[in-house]
N, C-alpha and C positions, 0 to 999 in steps of 0.2 A: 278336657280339664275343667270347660266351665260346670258349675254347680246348676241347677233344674232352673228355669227362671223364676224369678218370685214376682211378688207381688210389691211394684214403687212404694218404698214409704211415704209419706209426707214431706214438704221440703221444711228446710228448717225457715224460719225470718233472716231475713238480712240482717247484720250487724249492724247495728246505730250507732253504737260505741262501745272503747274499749275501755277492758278492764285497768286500771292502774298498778302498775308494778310499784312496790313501795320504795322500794331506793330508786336515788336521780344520779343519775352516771349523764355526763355531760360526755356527748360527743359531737368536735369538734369538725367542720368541713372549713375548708382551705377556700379563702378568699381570693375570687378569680374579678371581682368587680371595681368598678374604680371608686365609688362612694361607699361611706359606710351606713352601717344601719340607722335609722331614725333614732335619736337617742331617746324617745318615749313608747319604742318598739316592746314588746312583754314576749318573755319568753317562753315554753310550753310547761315552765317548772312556774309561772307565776302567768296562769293562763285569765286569773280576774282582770289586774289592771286597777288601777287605779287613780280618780280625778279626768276622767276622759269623758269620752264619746260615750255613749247607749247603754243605758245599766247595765253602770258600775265596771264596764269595759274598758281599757286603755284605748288608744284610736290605732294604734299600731301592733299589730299582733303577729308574731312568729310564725310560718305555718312549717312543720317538718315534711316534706318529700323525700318516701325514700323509694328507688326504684332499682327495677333489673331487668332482664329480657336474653332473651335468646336461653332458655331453660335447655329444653329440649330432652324434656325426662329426667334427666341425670338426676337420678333422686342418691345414688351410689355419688362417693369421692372420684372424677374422673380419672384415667388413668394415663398417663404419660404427658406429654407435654400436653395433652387436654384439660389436665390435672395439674396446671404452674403458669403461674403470671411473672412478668418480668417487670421489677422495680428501679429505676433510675437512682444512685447514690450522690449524695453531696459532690462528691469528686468525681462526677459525671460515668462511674463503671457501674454493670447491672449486675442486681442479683435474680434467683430464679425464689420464687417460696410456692410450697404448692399448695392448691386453694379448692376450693368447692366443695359440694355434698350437704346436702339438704339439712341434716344434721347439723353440719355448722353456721348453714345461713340464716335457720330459724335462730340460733341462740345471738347470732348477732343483730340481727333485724331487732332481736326480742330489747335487744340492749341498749340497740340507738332509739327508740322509744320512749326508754324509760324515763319518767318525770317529763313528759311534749304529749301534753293533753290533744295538743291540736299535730296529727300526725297522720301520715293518709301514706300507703304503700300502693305505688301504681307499676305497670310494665310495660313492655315493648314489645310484646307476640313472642309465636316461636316459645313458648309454654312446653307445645307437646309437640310430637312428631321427631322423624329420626332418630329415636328415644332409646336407649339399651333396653337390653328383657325385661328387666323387672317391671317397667312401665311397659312398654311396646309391646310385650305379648298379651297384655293386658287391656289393650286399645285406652293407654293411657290414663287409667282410671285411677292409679295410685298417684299420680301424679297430680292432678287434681283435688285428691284427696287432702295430699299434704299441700297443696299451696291454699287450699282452705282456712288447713291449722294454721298457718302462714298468715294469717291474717291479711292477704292479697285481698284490694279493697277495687282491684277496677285494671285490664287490664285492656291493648288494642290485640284483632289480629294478625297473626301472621302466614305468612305464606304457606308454611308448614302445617299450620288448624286445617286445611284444605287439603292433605293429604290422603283422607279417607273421604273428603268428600263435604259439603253444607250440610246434609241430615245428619253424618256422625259429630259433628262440629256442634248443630243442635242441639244435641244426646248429652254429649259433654257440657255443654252448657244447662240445659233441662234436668239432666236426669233421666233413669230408665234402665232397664236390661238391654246389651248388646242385641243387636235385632237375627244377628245367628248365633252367637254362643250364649247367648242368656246371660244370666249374672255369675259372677265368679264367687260371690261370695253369698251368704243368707238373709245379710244385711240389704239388697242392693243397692244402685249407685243412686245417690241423689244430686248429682251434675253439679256443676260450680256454686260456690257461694260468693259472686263474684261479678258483678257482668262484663263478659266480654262485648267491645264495641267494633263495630264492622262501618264506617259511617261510607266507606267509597266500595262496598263491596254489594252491589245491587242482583236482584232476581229478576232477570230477562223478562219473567211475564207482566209484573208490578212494578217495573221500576224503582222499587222501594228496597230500601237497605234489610236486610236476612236479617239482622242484629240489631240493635241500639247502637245507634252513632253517637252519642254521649251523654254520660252519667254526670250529676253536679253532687259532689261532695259539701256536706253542711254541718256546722261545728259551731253553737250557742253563736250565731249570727254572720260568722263566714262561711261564704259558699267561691266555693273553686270547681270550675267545671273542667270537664274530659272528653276531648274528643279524639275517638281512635282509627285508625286507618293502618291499610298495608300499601305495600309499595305497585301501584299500578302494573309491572312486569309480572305481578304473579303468575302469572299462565303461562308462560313462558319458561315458568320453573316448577311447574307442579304438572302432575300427569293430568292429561286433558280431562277424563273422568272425572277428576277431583273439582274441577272447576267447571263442569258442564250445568250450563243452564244459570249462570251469573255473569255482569259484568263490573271489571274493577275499572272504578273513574282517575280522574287526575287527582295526586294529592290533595294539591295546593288552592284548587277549588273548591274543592271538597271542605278542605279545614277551613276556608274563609266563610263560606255557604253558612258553615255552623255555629261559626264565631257572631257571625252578624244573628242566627237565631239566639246564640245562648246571651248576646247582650239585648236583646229586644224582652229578654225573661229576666232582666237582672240581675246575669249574672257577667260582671266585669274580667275575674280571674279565670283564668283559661290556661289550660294547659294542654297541647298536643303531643298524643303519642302515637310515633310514626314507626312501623315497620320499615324503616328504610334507614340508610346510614353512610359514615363516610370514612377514609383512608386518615388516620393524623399520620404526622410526620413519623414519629417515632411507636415500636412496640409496648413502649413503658405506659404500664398503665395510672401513672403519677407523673409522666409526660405534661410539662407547661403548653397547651394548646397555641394560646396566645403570647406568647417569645416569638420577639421579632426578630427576621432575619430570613435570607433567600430558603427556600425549601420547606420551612416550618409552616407550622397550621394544620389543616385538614382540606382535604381536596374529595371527589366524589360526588355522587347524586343528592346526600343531604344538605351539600352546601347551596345551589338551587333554589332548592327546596327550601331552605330555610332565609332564604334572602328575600322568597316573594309571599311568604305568609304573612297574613295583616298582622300590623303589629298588635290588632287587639289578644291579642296569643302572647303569655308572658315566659313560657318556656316548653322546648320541646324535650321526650325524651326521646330518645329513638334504639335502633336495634339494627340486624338484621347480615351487619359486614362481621359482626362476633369482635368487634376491635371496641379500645376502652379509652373513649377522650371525655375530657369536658373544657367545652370551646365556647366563648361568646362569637356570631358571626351575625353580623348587622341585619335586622328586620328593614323593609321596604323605608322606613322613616333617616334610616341611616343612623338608629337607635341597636348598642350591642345587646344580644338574647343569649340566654344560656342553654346549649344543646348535647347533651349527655350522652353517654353508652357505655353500658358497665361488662365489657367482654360479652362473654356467653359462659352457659354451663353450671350456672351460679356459682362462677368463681371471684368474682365483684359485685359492689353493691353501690347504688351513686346517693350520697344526702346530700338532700339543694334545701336551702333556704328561702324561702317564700314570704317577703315582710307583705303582710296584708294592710291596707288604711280601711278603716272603717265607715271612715268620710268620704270617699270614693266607689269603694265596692273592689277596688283594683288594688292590683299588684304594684311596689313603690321598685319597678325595673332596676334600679340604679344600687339596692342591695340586694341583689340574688347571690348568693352563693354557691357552691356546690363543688363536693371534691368526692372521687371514688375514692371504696376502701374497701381490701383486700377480705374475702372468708377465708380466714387463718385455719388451721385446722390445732391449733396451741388453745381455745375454748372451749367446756364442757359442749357433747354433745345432748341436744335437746331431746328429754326420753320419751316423749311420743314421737319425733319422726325416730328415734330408733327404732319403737316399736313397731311403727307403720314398716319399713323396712324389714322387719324381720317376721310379720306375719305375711307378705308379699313375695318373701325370699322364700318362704318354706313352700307358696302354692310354685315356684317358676323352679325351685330345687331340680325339679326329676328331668325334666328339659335342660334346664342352662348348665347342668355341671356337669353333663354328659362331656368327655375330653374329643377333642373332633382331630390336633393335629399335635404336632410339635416346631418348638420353633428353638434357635441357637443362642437368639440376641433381641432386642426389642429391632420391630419394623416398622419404622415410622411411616406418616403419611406427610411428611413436609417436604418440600419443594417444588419447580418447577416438575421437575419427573420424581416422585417418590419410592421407595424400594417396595412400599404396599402398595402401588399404584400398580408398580408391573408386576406382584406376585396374584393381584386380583384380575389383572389383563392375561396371564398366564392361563391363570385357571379357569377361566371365561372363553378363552383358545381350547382349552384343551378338552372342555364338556360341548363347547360348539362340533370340534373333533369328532365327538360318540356319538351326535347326532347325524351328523355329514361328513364324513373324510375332508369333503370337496372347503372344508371351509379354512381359509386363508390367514385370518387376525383376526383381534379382539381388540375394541377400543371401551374404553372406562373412565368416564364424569368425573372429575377430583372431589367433586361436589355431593358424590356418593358418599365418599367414604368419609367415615364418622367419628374413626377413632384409631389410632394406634394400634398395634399389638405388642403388648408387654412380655418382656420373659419374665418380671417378675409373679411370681402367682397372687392373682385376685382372691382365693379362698384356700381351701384345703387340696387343690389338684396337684400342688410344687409348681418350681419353675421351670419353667419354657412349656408347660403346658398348655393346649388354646381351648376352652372352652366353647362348647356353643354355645353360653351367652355372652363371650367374649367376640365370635364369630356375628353376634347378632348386634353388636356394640357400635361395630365397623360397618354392615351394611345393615343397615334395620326396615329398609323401606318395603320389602318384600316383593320387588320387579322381578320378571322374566328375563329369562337369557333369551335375546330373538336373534336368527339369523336372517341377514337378508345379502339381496345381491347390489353393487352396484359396479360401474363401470369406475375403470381408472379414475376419467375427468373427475366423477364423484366426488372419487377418494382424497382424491388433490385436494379438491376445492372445502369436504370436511376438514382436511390437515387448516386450509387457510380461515375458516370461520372461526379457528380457536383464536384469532386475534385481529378479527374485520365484523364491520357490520356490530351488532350489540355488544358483540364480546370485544370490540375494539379499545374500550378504555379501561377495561378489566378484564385481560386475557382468561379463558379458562383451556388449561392445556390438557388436555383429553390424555390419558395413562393407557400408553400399549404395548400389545404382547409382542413375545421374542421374537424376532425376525424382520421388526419394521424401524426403521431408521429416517432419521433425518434432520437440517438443522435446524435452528431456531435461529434467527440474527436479529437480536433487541435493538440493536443501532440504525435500525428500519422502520419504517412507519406501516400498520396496516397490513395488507394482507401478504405485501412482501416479506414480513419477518419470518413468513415458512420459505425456505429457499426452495422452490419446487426442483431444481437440480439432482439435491442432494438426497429425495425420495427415494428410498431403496426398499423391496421386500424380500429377505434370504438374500441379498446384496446384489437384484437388477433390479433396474429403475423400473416404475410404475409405468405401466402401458396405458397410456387414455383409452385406448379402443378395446381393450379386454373387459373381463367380468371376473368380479372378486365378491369372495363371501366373506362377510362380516357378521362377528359374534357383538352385541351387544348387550346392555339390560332393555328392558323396555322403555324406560324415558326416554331415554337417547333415542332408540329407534323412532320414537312416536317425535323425534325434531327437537326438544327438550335440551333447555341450557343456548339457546341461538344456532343452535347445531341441524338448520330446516332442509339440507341435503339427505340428511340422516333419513328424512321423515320421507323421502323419496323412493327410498329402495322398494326393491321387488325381489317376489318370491319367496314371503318371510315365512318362516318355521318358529313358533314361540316353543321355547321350552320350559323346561322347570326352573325355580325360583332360584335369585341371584346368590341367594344366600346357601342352598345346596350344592350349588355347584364347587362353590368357594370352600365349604366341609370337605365334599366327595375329592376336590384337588390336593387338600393339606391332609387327610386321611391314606391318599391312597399314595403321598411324595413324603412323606414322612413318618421317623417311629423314634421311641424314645433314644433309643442309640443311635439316630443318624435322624437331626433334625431339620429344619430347614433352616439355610442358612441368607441375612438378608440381602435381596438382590442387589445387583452393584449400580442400577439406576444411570445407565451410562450409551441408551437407545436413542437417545434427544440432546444433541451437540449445541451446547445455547452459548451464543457468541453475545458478550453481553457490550 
C-alpha cells in the first residue's frame, strides 16, 4: 500500500499565534472553586486591559486552557458505547448522548477559542496507538496530521506512544518516511507540529530524557509552562520491545525537579500533564467531584500523585483511566488544585480557567475554574478534518471494507467477563487448536480489546456485518497468538494475579475461552477473590502437577498487565497475528444467514 518513499519536505515553523476568529461566543466552564475571580481579571475578548500593570496590560489576565487526552486515533465517530458519555440530570437520572469524532472536536475546540486571545490547547498522551484502521494501518500519521489542524499546542506522553517503540515515537514527532513502508502518500509526513514532552521517560545510555520534558507557552508577556510525563508502570503495560533501552522515573519527582528548574527561568505558572489518573465516584461526566459525602470524590493513583507535587504546579491535566472528573484535591500546602480528565476517544473536552497576575508571574489558585463539555455530534462538521478523513478512507478502502464475519446483535466489551471478551478467547482457543490439538484454553487482557462490535453498519456493508476494519478497531495492536505450556499451580496462580499484587486495587480480569470456569468472590480481599475450589477446566478441577497449553497474544505471554507467571511458561509456539486469527474464527463460525450470536458471558461466577 505505501506509496515509493519520497524525499522529507521541510518542517513547517511552530505557531506563535493564532489566527482570530471574528465572532466571540463566550463559553462558559462551571465554577468548582471557592473564590471568585479577581474583579480586575481581563478576559481573552478584551486581552489589552486597561490602567494596570506593563504596557498597557490589566494585572490580571484570563488565560483559556483547553485539554483532552486518551485520543487514540479515533479520528472516525466511535462506535458503541465507545461512542456515548453518560450525563447526570437535575433529578439525579442519566442520560446517554453520543459524542466524539475528530470532526466535531475541531469545530468545538474551534468555538471555545473564539474571541480568548490568550488560549493554549494541551493533552494527556495516549494521542496514538490502539488506534482503528484508518490511523493504525497507517502508523498513525493521519492522526497527527489532524491534531496539527487541531491547533494542539503541546502535549505529554503516553504509554501507548511507546507501542512501536522511542524511534517511531521520534518519527512522529520529527517527521520522515516510515522506515519499512515508506511514505503513504507524495506529500510525506512532516511529524508533529507540537512537542511532545517525555520529562520522566530517560535513555539508559544518557540518562537524559528522549524528548523535551517541557515547553513554556508565551502570550504578549504571560508565559505558562508544561511539563509532561507518563505514568512510571509503563513497562509493565507495553510490550518490552517497545520500551527497550529507556527508563521511566517517579512522577512526582520528576514534575518537582522541573518545577523548581522552570521557576529558576521565570517562569511561575506551571502546569503538569500527567499520563496517569484516577476512579471518580460516579460515570457522569458532569459528575460534582467535590460533593461531600461517604463514597464520593475520586480514588486511585492520581490522587497520590497529586497530593505530593509542589505546589509550585497550578494545575494538573491528566489521562490515562479514560474516566472524565474535574476534581480539586489538595497540593502538599493543604491548598485545593484542579485535576482534570476529559474521558477518552475525543469524546470530551475539559476548559479550565487560568487567572494569571502579572505582578507575580503566577497563577491566582483560588480562581481556577474548569468544567468538561461534551463533543455533541448536533455541530457542523469541520471540512478539513472531513477532508482528511476521506482522503485516508479511500487509501484504507480496499483493506478495511473487506466483510470478515457476521454478527446478530451488538457484542459489547463491558463487564467483569464480556461477551467480546469470550468470543475473542474462543477464537484464540480455536486457531491455538490448528496449531496444536494438545492446546487446552485461551486467556485474553480486557485491556486488549478496544471497541465493541456494532450490528449496526459503519459504512455501506449493512448491518450485522464486521469489517476488517471493524475487526482491526477492537484489537489494533498487532500481537501474536503464542502458546505456551504451564503447570496447574501456574494456572491457579495466573487466575489469582488478576486481582493481587499490582493488579490488586484495579483488578484486570483476564476473558477466557469455553470450558474454563470459576468464581470470583468481591466480598474477599486479594488473591482470595479467585476461589481456587471452584477452578474447573471442561468441569474437573485444575490439577497442580499437570501441564496445560495456553493460547494467548504475545503481551500477556511476554508477563504483560502484572500477569509475570504468564512470562514463565515453556515451550512457546508464536503464531500469526491476533487480529487473523480473530477474522479466520468469525469467517469460518459465521455467514449472513446464520450469524453469530453474542455470547452469554456466564464462565466467571462473581459473588459480589
Amino acid at each position: 500500500m505505501p506509496a515509493t518513499a519520497q524525499s522529507h519536505q521541510p518542517r513547517r515553523r511552530r505557531r506563535t499565534s493564532r489566527l482570530l476568529v471574528a465572532a466571540a461566543t463566550v463559553v462558559t466552564a462551571g465554577a468548582l472553586a471557592a473564590a471568585a475571580l479577581p474583579a480586575s481579571a481581563s478576559t481573552g475578548a478584551d486581552a489589552q486591559g486597561h490602567g494596570g500593570h506593563g504596557k498597557g496590560h490589566g494585572r490580571y489576565q484570563d488565560v483559556q486552557l483547553l485539554s483532552f487526552n486518551d485520543l487514540h486515533g479515533n479520528l472516525e465517530p466511535p462506535a458503541g458505547s465507545s461512542g456515548r458519555v453518560t450525563e447526570v440530570q437535575p433529578d439525579g437520572t442519566t442520560k446517554t448522548i453520543d459524542a466524539g469524532g475528530i470532526e466535531y472536536l475541531a469545530t468545538h475546540l474551534r468555538e471555545a477559542r473564539e474571541g480568548n486571545r490568550y488560549s493554549i490547547t494541551a493533552a494527556g498522551g495516549d494521542m496514538v496507538g490502539a488506534s482503528p484502521l484508518l490511523s493504525g494501518l497507517f502508523h498513525d500519521e493521519p492522526t497527527i496530521e489532524a491534531l496539527n489542524k487541531l491547533d494542539l499546542d503541546v502535549t505529554s506522553v503516553g504509554n501507548h506512544e511507546f507501542d512501536e517503540g522511542a524511534r517511531e515515537l521520534a518519527r512522529l514527532q520529527n517527521g520522515g518516511c516510515h522506515p519499512t513502508e515508506g511514505c503513504y502518500t507524495d506529500k510525506g509526513f512532516e511529524g508533529a507540529d507540537f512537542p511532545y514532552l517525555a520529562a520522566n521517560v530517560l535513555d539508559e545510555r544518557t540518562g537524559k530524557p528522549i524528548l523535551k520534558p517541557y515547553w513554556v507557552w508565551k502570550q504578549r508577556g504571560v508565559k505558562v509552562g508544561f511539563i509532561g510525563v507518563t505514568l512510571q508502570g509503563t513497562p509493565n503495560i507495553v510490550s518490552a520491545e517497545g520500551v527497550k533501552g529507556l527508563q521511566f522515573k517517579d512522577e512526582v519527582e520528576t514534575i518537582n525537579k522541573y518545577a523548581k528548574e522552570l521557576q529558576r527561568q521565570g517562569v511561575k505558572s506551571i502546569v503538569a500533564l500527567i499520563h496517569e489518573g484516577g476512579f471518580p465516584a460516579s460515570s457522569s461526566y458532569n459528575y460534582d467531584c467535590d460533593s461531600p459525602g461517604a463514597g464520593d470524590g475520586i480514588s486511585g493513583p492520581i490522587v497520590d500523585i497529586a497530593k505530593n507535587i509542589t505546589p509550585q504546579v497550578d494545575a494538573l491535566v491528566t489521562g490515562h483511566t479514560h474516566n472524565a472528573y474535574v476534581c480539586t484535591i489538595p497540593d502538599p500546602a493543604g491548598n485545593p488544585r484542579m485535576v482534570t480528565s476529559a474521558s477518552s476517544f475525543g469524546r470530551l473536552y475539559t476548559d479550565t480557567t487560568l487567572t494569571y497576575d502579572r505582578a507575580t508571574g503566577d497563577i491566582a489558585r483560588t480562581s481556577v475554574k474548569s468544567a468538561n463539555h461534551v463533543v455533541t455530534r448536533d455541530v457542523p462538521k469541520a471540512p478539513d478534518m472531513t477532508r482528511l478523513i476521506d482522503r485516508w478512507s479511500t487509501l484504507a478502502a480496499p483493506i478495511g471494507n473487506r466483510p470478515i464475519g457476521y454478527v446478530s446483535a451488538d457484542i459489547d466489551r463491558n463487564g467483569t467477563e464480556s461477551p467480546l471478551g469470550d468470543l475473542i478467547a474462543d477464537a484464540q482457543f480455536a486457531y491455538g487448536r490448528t496449531q496444536d490439538p494438545e492446546t487446552d484454553l485461551a486467556l485474553m487482557n480486557p485491556g486488549g480489546i478496544r471497541a465493541p462490535l456494532t450490528y449496526a453498519a459503519s459504512g455501506a456493508e449493512g448491518d450485522g456485518v464486521v469489517t476488517y476494519a471493524e475487526g482491526f478497531t477492537v484489537q489494533p495492536f498487532a500481537n501474536t497468538v503464542n502458546l505456551r505450556d504451564y503447570t496447574g499451580a501456574q494456572l491457579i496462580q495466573v487466575l489469582k494475579e488478576q486481582v493481587s499484587g499490582p493488579n490488586e486495587a484495579s483488578p484486570k480480569i483476564l476473558q477466557i475461552s469455553s470450558g474454563l470456569t470459576y468464581t470470583l468472590d468481591l466480598t474477599k480481599s486479594g488473591a482470595d477473590r479467585v476461589v481456587t475450589d471452584s477452578i474447573r477446566l471442561n468441569g474437573a478441577p485444575i490439577d497442580p502437577t499437570a501441564t496445560y497449553r495456553v493460547a494467548s497474544n504475545s503481551f500477556l505471554a511476554g508477563g504483560g498487565d502484572g500477569f509475570t507467571t504468564l512470562g514463565e511458561g515453556t515451550n512457546e509456539l508464536v503464531g500469526a497475528d491476533d487480529l487473523a486469527a480473530f477474522a479466520q474464527y468469525l469467517t469460518a463460525n459465521s455467514s449472513a444467514t446464520d450469524p453469530i450470536t453474542p455470547p452469554a458471558a456466564d464462565r466467571i461466577t462473581v459473588v459480589q
